[in-house]
N, C-alpha and C positions, 0 to 999 in steps of 0.2 A: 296781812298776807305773809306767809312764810316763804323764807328766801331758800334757794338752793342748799345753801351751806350747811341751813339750821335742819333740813328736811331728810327722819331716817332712813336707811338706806341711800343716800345719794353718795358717801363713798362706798360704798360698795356694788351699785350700777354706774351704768356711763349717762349719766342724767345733765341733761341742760336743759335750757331755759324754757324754750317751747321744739317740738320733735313731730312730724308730720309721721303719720302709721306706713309710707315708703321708706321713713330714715330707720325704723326698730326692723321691720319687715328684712331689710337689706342687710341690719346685725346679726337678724339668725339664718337671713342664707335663704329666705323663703319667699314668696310674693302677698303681696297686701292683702290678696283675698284668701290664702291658708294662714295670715296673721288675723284676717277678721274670723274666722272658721275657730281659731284657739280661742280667741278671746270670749266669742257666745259661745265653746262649751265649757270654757273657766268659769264661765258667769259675772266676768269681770265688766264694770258697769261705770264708762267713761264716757262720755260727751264728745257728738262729731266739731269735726274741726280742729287744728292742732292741739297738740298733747304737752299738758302742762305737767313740771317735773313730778307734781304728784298722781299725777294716771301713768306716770311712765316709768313710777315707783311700783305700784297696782303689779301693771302688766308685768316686771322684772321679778317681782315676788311670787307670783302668781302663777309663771311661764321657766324661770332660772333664770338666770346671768346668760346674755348670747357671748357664744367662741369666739 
């Protein structure tokens, strides 16, 4: 398993360890369900239940850097 430190992208998103879709939702300002609405029309393809640093790479690459 790759550790946070080793995994691309993680300095350059705010990436920890495990992140529920209300914690990224709340970085860009939106609610859960227009964070699930980006994600199915991104096509971005992550597994329910907490979001491990690499879907939350996914999403950040996929979506930009939240303000």
């Amino acid at each position: 398993m790759m550790s946070t430190s080793n995994l691309p992208g993680a300095e350059t998103y705010p990436v920890e360890k495990v992140k529920t879709r209300a914690q990224i939702a709340a970085e860009y300002g939106i609610s859960v369900r227009t964070l699930h609405r980006w994600i199915k029309k991104n096509a971005i393809s992550i597994p329910g239940g907490a979001l491990k640093p690499v879907h939350q790479v996914l999403i950040y690459e996929c979506l930009g850097a939240p303000r």
